[in-house]
N, C-alpha and C positions, 0 to 999 in steps of 0.2 A: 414357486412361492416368491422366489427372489421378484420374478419378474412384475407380476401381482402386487409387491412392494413397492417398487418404485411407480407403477403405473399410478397407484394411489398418492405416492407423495407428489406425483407431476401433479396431477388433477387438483391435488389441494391448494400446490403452488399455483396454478393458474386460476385457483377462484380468486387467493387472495392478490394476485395481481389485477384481477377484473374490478375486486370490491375498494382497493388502493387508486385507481383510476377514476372512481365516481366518489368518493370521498373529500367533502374541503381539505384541502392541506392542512390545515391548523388542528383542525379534529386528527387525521390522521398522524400529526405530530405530537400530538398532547398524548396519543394512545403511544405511541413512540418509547416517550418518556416515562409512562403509566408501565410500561411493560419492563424497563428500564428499572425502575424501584425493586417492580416486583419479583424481575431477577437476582437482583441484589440482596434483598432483604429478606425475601421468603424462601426462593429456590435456592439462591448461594450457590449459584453453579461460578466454580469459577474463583469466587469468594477470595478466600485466602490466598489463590495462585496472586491474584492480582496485588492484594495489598501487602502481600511479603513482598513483587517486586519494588514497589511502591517505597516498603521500608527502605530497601537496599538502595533506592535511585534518590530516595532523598530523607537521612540518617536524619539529621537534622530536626525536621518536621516532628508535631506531637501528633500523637497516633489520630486526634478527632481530625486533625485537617487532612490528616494522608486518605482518613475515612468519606469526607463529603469528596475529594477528588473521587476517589474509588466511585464514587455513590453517581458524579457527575458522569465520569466513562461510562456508565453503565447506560444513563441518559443517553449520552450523546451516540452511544452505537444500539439502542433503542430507537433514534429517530435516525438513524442511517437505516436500518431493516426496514423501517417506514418507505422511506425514502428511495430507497433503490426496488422493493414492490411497484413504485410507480412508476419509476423511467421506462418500461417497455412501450408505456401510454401518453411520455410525456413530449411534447411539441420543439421544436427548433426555436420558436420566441421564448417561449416559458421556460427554457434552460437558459437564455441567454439572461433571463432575467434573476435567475437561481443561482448563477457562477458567472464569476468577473474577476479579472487580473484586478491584483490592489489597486495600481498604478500604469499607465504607458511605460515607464523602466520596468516593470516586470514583465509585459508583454515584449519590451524591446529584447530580451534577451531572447528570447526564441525567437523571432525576425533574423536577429544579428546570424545565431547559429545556423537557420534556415538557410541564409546568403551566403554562410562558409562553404556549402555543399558537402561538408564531412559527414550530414545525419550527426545523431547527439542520441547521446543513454539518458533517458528521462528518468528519471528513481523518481521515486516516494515513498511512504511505508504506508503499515496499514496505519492512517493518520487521519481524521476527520473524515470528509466522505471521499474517501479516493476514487469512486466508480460516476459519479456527479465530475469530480476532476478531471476525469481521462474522455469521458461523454465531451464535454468540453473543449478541450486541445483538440480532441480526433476533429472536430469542425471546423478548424482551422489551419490545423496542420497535417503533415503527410504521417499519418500516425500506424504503428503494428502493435501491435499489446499482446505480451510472452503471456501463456494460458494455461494454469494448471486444470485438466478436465475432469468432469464430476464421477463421481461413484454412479450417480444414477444417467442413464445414458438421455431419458425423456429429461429431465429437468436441464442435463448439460445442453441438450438440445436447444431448451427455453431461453438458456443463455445466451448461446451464440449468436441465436436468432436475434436476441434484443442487443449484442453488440456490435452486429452486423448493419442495423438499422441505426444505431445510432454510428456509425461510421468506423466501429473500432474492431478492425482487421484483427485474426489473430493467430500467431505463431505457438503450436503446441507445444509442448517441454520435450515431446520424445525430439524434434530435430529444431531443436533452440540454437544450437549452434548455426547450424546452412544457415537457417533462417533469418536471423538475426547479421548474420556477416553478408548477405543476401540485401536484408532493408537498408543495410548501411551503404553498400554501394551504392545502393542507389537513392541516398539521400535522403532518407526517411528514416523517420525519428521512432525508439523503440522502448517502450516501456514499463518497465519492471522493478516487481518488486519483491525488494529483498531483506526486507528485514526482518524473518524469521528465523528460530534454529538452523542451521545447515549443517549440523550432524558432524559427523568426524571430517567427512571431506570438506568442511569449511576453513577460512582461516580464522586465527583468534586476534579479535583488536578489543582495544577498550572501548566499553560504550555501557553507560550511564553507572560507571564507576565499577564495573566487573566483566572480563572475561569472556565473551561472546563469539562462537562458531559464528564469523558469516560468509554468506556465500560470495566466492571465486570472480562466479561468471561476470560482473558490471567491472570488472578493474580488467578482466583478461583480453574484453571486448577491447576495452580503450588503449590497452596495448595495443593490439591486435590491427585496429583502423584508424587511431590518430583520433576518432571525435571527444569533444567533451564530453561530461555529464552535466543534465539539464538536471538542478533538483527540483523538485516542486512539491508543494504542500496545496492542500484547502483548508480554508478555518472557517470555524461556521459563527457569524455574528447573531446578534441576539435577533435580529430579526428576521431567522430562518436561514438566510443567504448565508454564500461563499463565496470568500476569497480568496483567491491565487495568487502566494510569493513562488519567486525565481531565485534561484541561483547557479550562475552558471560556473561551473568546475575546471578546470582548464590544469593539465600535467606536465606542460613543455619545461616545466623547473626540476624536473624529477633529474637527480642525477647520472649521466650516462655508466659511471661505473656499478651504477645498484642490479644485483642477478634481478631475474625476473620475479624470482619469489618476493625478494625487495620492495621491486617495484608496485607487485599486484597490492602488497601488504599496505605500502603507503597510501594508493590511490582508495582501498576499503577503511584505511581509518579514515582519511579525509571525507567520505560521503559519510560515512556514520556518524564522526564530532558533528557534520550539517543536521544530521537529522536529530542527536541529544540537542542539539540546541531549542533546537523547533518542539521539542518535545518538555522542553525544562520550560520553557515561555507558555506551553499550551499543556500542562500533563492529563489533561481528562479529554484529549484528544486521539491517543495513542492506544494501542489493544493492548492493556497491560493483560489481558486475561494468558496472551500466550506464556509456553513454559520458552522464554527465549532463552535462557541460559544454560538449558539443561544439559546439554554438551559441552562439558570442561574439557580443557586439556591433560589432565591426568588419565580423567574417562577416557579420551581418544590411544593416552599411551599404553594405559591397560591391556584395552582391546585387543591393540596391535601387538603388545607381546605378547598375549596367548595366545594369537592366530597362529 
C-alpha cells in the first residue's frame, strides 16, 4: 500500500512538473500567489504558527501589518512551489536570466574565497527561493549541497535527478560529516542549511529576539578546516527576478582562550544575527510557517533529567 502511495505521489509530481514547463511564467506565477491566498485565508495551514512567530519577531507591529506580511509569505512561497515545478525544465540562459549577484562586490566575495583554496560554508536559510539560489552558484562554482532525503524514495529520486542536472552535487546527512570534511579539502564550497529547530542536540543563541536550538554542525566545520562562511540570500524583485547578496564571515578574531563550546557558540550567533538581519529587511521572505523555537532550553533540561 505504502508503495502504491508513493508511486501515485511521484506520478502526480511528474505531471505537475511537465504542466509547470509548458506554462507562461507569469500565468504560472499568478497561480503561485492564487494558491498562496488560498492557503492562508481558507486552508490556514500553518496560520497561526506563523503569525505568533511574527508577533514574537516584531512586538512592536499592529496585528493588520504583521497580517499582510503573513498574507505576503504565504505569496511568496506560493510562487517558489511555482517556481521550483519548473527548474527540472528550466535552460542555463533562462536561469542566468532568473538570478543575479546584486552587484560585482557580491560576486567578488566568492571569487576571493574560491582563490583562498580553504572551500567556505555557504549558509542560507529557508529564505526567498533558496533552490533558484543554489541552481545558480553550483554553475559557477565547485558547489556540494548537504541533502536531507525524502520519505518517498520515487519523488527523492525526481530530485536528485533534477539537482544533478542542474550541477548540484549532494552529500547525504547520514555521512555529512566525511563528506563535508572531504569537499573542503578539496576546495569546494558546501552548502547548508541550517536554520531549522535542531532539537536538544542544538545550541541555544538568540535570534529574532528568543532562544533558538541551532544546529552545531556550520560552526564545528569552520573549526575544524579554517574556511569561512559564505552567507548568501536570494530576494525576489518585483519583476519575478533574484538577487544575490554576500556575505563573507571570517573567525580568525575569535579568542584563542575560548573552549570550543565557546567558540562553536560565537561563530552560530554570528551567522544567525546575518541571517535576522536579512530577514527584519525582507520578513515575507522567510518560512515563518516552521515551529523554530519549539526546543527551549528548560525543554532540553527536563528531558535530560529524566533520562
Amino acid at each position: 500500500m505504502r508503495k502504491l502511495k508513493h508511486l501515485l505521489e511521484y506520478f502526480g509530481l511528474l505531471l505537475l512538473v511537465q504542466i509547470a514547463a509548458v506554462v507562461p511564467r507569469r500565468i504560472l506565477l499568478a497561480f503561485g500567489v492564487g494558491l498562496g491566498r488560498f492557503t492562508f485565508s481558507i486552508l490556514r495551514i500553518r496560520r497561526r504558527v506563523a503569525l505568533e512567530n511574527l508577533q514574537h519577531a516584531f512586538p512592536e507591529m499592529p496585528r493588520a501589518e504583521l497580517q499582510a506580511i503573513a498574507r505576503s509569505n504565504y505569496e511568496n512561497f506560493g510562487r517558489m512551489m511555482m517556481e521550483y515545478l519548473r527548474l527540472p525544465k528550466l535552460s542555463a540562459p533562462e536561469l542566468d536570466q532568473l538570478v543575479r549577484f546584486r552587484d560585482s562586490g557580491h560576486e567578488q566575495l566568492w571569487q576571493q574565497a574560491l582563490a583562498e583554496g580553504r572551500g567556505a560554508i555557504c549558509m542560507t536559510g529557508h529564505f526567498g527561493n533558496w533552490e533558484y539560489l543554489g541552481a545558480m552558484v553550483a554553475r559557477r562554482f565547485p558547489m556540494v549541497f548537504l541533502y536531507q532525503a525524502q520519505n518517498n524514495p520515487y519523488a527523492d529520486q525526481l530530485i536528485r535527478r533534477t539537482r544533478e542536472q542542474m550541477h548540484m552535487a549532494s552529500i547525504p546527512r547520514g555521512s555529512a560529516i566525511k563528506g563535508i570534511l572531504k569537499a573542503l579539502r578539496e576546495k569546494k564550497f558546501v552548502a547548508i542549511l541550517a536554520d531549522q529547530d535542531a532539537g536538544q542536540s542544538g545550541i541555544f543563541v538568540d535570534f529574532l529576539g528568543r532562544s533558538a536550538a541551532t544546529a552545531r554542525g556550520p560552526a564545528a566545520f569552520v573549526l575544524r578546516s579554517g574556511a569561512p562562511i559564505l552567507f548568501v540570500v536570494a530576494i525576489r524583485q518585483a519583476d519575478g527576478t533574484h538577487v544575490i547578496e554576500s556575505e563573507c564571515l571570517r573567525f580568525d578574531d575569535l579568542a584563542e582562550n575560548l573552549s570550543e563550546e565557546e567558540k562553536i557558540y560565537e561563530i552560530t550567533a554570528r551567522w544567525s544575527k546575518v541571517l535576522e538581519n536579512y530577514i527584519r529587511r525582507y520578513p515575507d521572505h522567510w518560512f515563518w510557517m516552521h515551529r523554530r523555537w519549539k526546543t527551549q532550553p528548560f525543554t532540553a533540561r527536563a528531558v535530560n533529567s529524566e533520562a
